[in-house]
C-alpha positions, 0 to 999 in steps of 0.5 A: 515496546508497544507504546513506543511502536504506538507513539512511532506510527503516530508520529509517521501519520502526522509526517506523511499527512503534512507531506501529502498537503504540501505536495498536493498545495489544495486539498487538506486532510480531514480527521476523524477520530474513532473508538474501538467498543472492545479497546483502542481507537484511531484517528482516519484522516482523508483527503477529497478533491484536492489539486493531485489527490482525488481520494486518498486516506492515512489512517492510524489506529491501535486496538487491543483486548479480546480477540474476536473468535474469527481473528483467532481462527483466521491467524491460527492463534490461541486465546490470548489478549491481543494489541495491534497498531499500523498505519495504512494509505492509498491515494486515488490522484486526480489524473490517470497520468499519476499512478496510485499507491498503497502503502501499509505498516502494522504490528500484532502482539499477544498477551501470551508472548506472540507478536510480528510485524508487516507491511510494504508498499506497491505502486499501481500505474493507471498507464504504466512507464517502465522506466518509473516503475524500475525507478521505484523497486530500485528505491524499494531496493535500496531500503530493504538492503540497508537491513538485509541483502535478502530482504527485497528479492523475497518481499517483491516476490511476496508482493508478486503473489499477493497483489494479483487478481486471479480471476483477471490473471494479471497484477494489480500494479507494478508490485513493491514489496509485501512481507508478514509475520516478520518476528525472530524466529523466522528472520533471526532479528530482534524486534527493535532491528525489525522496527527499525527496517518497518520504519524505514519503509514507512519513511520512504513513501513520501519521498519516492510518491513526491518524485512520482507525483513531480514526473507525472502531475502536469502530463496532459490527458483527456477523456480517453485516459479518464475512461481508462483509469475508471477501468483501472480503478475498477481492477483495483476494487476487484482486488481489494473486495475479492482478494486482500485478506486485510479488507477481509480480515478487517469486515470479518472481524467487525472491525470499522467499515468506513476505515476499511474501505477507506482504500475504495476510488471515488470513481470507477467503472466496468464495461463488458468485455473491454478489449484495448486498441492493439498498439494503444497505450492502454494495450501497452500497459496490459503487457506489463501486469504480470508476475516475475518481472525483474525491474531491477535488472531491466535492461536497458532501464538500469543505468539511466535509473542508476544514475537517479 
């Protein structure tokens, strides 16, 4: 099934990435297509200075062969040949009224009969909306119950743990939803159900950042909410370098640098100690990085998102 899952997540790059243009109507992505030394390759396509989209990147690789020692330490494995394959995005926009997004779907499999899937995606507004972010879990929410009931409360609270920045105690974002090592044993699907749900997720993106990007593109701003996404930005390369265990994995594992960091902003800044105005905005927005917040039934959000 791994040539099918392989041709699957070549074909949602392509879709995603003529999707972004047209949404973006400037800037165009740029490919490089690379080779693993030890099996496989990819192709990293990133997009620069377009009208929305400052810095963003899809990137789809499928590598294979001999596990370096640190991954089979790292996932607790034996020694076996291994396959892995995913796509992986994040947008940096121009303006800090749009928010930025990741979005990542990925599988692993071994020649000794191990494999699973992961992924999920979560949104990271440089100013949160309330009412956009209860937008967005409840798109999240919608897909995840088309396959199972179960799914969204337990990846959301996946995402909750996983995307936070200890050492600032507050959220990345506003969440999504987060899952790995979905296989049969631990969610009694079969593989083609699973792969059937990680597209589902992978297919979303579009439509829900589109409808983002739409609310958000044309808010005015000024040199105030720049400075704030540069700090903003800084959180999330906090995160990203400090915390994610995919950046980790990935530079531990030798895998390929300029692919990895491909989720860096152009941009981005740190000032000591920076304390919003009380009231402000920015101030605002600080309440709302934290985990356990039920967007779903966040009264009186619920029946105007409902409605959408």
């Amino acid at each position: 099934m791994k040539q099918a899952i392989e041709q699957q997540f070549q074909a949602l790059q392509d879709q995603i990435c003529l999707a972004l243009q047209t949404i973006d109507g400037k800037g165009k992505f740029v490919q490089d297509i690379w080779q693993r030394e030890g099996g496989g390759g990819g192709r990293s396509r990133v997009m620069c200075n377009g009208e929305v989209i400052e810095k963003g990147g899809v990137n789809f690789s499928a590598v294979f062969g001999e596990p370096p020692e640190k991954m089979l330490v790292a996932l607790q494995l034996e020694q076996a040949d291994f396959f892995a394959t995913g796509v992986s995005i994040v947008l940096h926009p121009q303006s800090p009224m749009v928010p930025i997004i990741h979005m990542n779907v990925r599988y692993f499999e071994m020649s000794n009969g191990v494999w699973w899937f992961g992924g999920g995606i979560d949104l990271t507004p440089h100013y949160v909306v309330p009412e956009q972010a209860a937008w967005f879990h409840w798109q999240l929410k919608k897909v995840c119950d088309q396959h199972d009931s179960s799914y969204y409360q337990t990846f959301k609270q996946w995402a909750d743990d996983y995307f936070y920045i200890k050492h600032r105690q507050e959220t990345r974002g506003v969440g999504g939803i987060f899952f790995d090592h979905l296989n049969t044993q631990k969610t009694g699907k079969t593989q083609p159900q699973l792969f059937d749900f990680v597209l589902s997720v992978g297919r979303a993106f579009v439509p829900i950042y589109a409808h983002l990007v739409e609310l958000n593109r044309h808010i005015p701003f000024g040199e105030r909410e720049k400075k704030w996404q540069q700090l903003r930005r800084g959180r999330y390369v906090e995160f990203n370098l400090v915390w994610d265990k995919g950046t980790k994995f990935g530079l531990d594992t030798d895998g390929r640098t300029e692919s990895i960091l491909m989720s860096m902003p152009p941009q981005a800044h740190w000032e000591y100690n920076f304390t919003p105005p009380a009231e402000s905005p920015e101030a605002a927005t600080l309440t709302w990085l934290k985990r356990g917040i039920d967007w779903i039934n966040l009264l009186p959000l619920r029946s105007a998102v409902e409605q959408t």
